[in-house]
N, C-alpha and C positions, 0 to 999 in steps of 0.2 A: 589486327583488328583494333588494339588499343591503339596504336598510329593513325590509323582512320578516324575513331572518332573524335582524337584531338583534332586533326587538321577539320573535321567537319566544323566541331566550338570553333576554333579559331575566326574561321571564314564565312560563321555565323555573323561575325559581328560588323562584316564587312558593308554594309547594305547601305542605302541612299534614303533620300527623305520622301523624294518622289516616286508614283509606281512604276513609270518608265524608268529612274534610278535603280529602282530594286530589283524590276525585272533583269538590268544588265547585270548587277551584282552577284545575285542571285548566278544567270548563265554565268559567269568569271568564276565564280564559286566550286560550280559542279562542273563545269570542267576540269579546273583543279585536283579536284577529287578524281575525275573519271580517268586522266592523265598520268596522276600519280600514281594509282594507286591498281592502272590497268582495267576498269569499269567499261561495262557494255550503256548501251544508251541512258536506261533507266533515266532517275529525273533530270536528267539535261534538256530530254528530248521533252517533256513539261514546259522545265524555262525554258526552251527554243519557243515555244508556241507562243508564251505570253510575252517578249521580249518582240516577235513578229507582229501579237494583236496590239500591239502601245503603237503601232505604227510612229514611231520615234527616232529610232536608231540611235540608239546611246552609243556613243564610241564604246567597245570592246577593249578589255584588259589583252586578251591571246590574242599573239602578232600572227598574221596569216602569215603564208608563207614565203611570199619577198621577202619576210623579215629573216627565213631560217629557209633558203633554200633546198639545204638539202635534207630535210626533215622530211618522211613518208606520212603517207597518210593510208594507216594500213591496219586501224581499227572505225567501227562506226561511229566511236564519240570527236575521233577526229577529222575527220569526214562533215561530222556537222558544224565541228567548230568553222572547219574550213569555208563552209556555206556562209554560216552566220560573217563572218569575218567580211569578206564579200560582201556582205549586203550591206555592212557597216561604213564599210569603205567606200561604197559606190556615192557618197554623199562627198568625197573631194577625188572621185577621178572619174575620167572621160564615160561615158555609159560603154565605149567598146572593150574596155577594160576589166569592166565587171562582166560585162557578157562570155571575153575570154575564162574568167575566174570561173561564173556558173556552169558552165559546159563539163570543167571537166569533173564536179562532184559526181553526177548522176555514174560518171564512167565508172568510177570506183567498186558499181555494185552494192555498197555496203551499207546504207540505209533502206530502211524500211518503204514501203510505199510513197507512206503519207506523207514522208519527210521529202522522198525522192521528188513528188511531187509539189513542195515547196520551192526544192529547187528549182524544178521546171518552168512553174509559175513566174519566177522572178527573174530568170532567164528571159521568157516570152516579155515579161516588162521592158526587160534591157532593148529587146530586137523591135518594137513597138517603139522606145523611145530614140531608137536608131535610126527610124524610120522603114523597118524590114518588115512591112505588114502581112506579110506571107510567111513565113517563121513564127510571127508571134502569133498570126491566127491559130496555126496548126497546132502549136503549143498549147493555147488558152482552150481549146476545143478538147483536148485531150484532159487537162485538167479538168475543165467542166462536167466531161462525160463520165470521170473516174467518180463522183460526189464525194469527195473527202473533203477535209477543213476548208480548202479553200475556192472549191467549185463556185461557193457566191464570189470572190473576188473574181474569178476566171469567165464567169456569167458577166458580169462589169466589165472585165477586158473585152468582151467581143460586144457586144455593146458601143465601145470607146471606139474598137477597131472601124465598124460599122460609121458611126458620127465623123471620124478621122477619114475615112472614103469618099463624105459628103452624101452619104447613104442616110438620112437622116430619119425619113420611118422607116426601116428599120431599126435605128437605134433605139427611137423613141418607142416602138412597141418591146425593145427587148429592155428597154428603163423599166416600163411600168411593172415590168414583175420581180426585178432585186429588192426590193426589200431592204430592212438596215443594213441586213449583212451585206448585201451589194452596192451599198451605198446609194439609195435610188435617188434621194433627195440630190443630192451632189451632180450626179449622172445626167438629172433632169436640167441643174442649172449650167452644164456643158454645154446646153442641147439647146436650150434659150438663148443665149446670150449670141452666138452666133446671126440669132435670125431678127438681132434688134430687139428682143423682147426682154428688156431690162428689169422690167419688175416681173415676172415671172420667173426669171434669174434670180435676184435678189431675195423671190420670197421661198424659190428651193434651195439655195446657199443656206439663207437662216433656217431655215428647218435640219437643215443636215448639220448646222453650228452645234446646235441645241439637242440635237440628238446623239453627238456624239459628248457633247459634255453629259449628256443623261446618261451613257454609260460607260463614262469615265477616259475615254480612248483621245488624249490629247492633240498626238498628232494629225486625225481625222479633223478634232475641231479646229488648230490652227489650219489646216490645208484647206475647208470647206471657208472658212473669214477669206485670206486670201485672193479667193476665187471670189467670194461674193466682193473684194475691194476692186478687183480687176473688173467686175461688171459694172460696179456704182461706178467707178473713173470715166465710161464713158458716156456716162447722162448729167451727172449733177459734183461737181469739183467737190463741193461744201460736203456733203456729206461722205465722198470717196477719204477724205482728209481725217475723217473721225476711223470711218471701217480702215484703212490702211494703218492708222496709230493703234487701233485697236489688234489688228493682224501681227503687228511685230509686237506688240505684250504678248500673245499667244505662242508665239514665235521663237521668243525669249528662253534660252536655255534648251531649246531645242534641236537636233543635228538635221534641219531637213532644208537640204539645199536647194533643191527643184523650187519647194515653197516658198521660200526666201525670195529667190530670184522672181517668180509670179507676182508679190508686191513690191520688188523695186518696178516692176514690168507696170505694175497700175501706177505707184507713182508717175511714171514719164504720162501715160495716160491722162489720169487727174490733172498736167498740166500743160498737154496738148494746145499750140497757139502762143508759147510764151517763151522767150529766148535761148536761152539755154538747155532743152530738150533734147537738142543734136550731139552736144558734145556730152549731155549724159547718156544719150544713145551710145554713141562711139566706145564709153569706160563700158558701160553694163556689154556691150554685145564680144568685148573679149572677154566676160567672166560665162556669158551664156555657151559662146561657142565651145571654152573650156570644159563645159557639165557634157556638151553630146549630146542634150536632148532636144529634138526636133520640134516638139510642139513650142519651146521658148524660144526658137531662132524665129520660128513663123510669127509668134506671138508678140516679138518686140518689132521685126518688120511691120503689122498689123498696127501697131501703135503709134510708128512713124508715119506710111503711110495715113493715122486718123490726122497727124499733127499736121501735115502738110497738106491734107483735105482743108483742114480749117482757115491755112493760110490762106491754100488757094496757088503754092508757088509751083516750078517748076519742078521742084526737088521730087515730088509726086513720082516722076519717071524714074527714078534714079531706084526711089523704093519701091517700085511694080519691078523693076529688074532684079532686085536684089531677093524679093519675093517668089519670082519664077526661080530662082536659085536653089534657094531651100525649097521649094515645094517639087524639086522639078522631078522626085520620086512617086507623087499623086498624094503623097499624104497631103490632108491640109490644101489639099490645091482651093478648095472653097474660098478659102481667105482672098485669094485673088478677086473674085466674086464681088465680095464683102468691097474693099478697096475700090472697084468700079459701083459699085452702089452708093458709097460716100459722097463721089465727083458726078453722077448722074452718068457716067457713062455704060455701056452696053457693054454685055459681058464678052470672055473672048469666046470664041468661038472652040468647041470640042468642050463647053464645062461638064462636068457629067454630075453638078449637085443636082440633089432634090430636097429642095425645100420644103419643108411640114404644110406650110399655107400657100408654095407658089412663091415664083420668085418676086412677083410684084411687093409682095407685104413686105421680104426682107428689105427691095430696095426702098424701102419706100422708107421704112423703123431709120434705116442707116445714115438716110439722106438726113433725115429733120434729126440726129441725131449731133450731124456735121453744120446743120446753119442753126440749131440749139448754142451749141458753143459760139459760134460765131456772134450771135446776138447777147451771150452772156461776157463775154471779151470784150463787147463795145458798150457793154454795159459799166464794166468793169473800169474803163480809161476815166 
């Protein structure tokens, strides 16, 4: 016992400045403890929670298991480190990677519900951003229906899953009831921005900015900037230039890859029309295809295509094929939509979106959103 609580002083003193900091600390800590010393969950499974609510991902001290192959996992504090690790990780490897990693904690048995359920959730994340909308539905629906900690984020997943089908009231009636915890503001400006409605976008990004700085959760606030940078880029350059410099100070110091990549993804945006676009297209889409997540391969196609809208050139076809590619699972198939609303043309035939107002209003936001630029570029010479 005296061995215990020196090592607990010791690794007291270990902590960080920030609370995403401390939260990792903190987990590093009592793991430590739980490992050394033979410990059941007790407070790990605490820091697990608050290290999950930083939505951050502070790299982790404890090497998962590549690091130590043949190491078991044959208590529950290691079991979750093994989760946590995982989740840590998933910020520099392919999303099917960590999906492989999540799959097989729940097998173990050896956590509790709530935690199992954790894992689950971020599992169904992984199959979602894989583009597996059938896996991640069934997942998020079981989380949802269990009501544990994270039933509002799994309320949000199906939701997304919904908006990602081009199902869009429904999504938009299952927005209006998450709440903070669901992040509704955020959800709301997914669900705009698609349909041309930029300041409707822009004014539920900033509410979810500002919400999550209200209760402290960084990584929320950098991801909801981000997204509101990626909307401003396709109306107004000037002020995408303030929201994308503002996205990477938020940014700063923080492990979230996805979101990172989403404001390089507005930069090419914000400068849709102007030469160099392509070949920054060409660097960012080996670092996208790298992550494995499907909505940024759709999402930087989307971009190209706005850019080549604007010119007006050929290239147009080259990005509607490159488009039917990544989409050609039905996620995100909308975006193709989106693309022929730019250029005035008609959509293809079998779409299965439903648009909130009809597809007219969408094409219509999209079009003048394509000869906006265009008249601001010939302003601009």
């Amino acid at each position: 016992m005296k061995a215990y609580r020196r090592a607990r002083n010791s690794l007291d003193d270990a902590v960080g400045t920030s609370r995403w900091e401390r939260s990792a600390a903190r987990l590093t800590r009592e793991d430590a403890l739980a490992r050394d010393f033979q410990l059941d969950l007790g407070s790990l499974a605490e820091a697990a929670w608050a290290y999950v609510g930083d939505s951050v991902w502070e790299p982790l001290a404890p090497p998962a298991r590549d690091d130590a192959p043949d190491a078991e996992v044959g208590t529950p504090a290691q079991a979750l480190v093994e989760l946590l690790s995982a989740l840590a990780r998933r910020q520099h490897e392919h999303r099917q990677r960590t999906a492989d990693r999540l799959t097989t904690v729940p097998q173990t048995r050896l956590l509790p519900d709530d935690l199992t359920d954790m894992a689950t959730y971020y599992l169904t994340k992984a199959h979602r951003d894989l583009g597996q909308a059938g896996a991640s539905r069934r997942g998020m629906q079981h989380v949802a229906d269990g009501d544990g900690p994270l039933a509002p984020a799994a309320r949000r997943g199906l939701a997304h899953l919904a908006r990602i089908a081009g199902d869009f009231p429904t999504a938009y009636d299952a927005a209006r009831t998450l709440g903070w915890k669901g992040r509704q503001h955020r959800v709301m400006g997914d669900l705009w921005w698609p349909h041309g409605a930029i300041d409707q976008a822009l004014a539920s990004y900033a509410a979810a900015r500002d919400q999550a700085e209200e209760h402290g959760v960084a990584g929320e606030r950098a991801t909801s900037q981000a997204h509101l940078a990626l909307a401003a880029a396709f109306a107004d350059p000037a002020r995408a230039d303030d929201e994308i410099t503002l996205a990477q100070q938020l940014l700063d110091g923080l492990d979230l890859r996805a979101t990172t990549l989403t404001a390089q993804i507005a930069a090419l945006i914000r400068d849709a029309g102007t030469p160099d676009v392509d070949d920054r297209a060409r660097t960012l889409r080996t670092e996208v295809e790298a992550a494995g997540v499907v909505v940024l391969q759709t999402t930087l196609e989307l971009a190209l295509c706005f850019h080549h809208s604007v010119l007006g050139t050929e290239q147009l076809a080259t990005g509607l094929d490159r488009m039917r590619q990544v989409t050609r699972g039905g996620d995100y198939a909308y975006y193709i939509d989106i693309a022929h609303f730019m250029v005035g043309r008609p959509v293809p035939r079998g779409s299965r979106a439903r648009w909130l107002e009809g597809e007219h209003s969408a094409r219509e936001r999209w079009r003048a959103l394509v000869t906006a630029r265009q008249e601001y570029l010939r302003g601009a010479r």
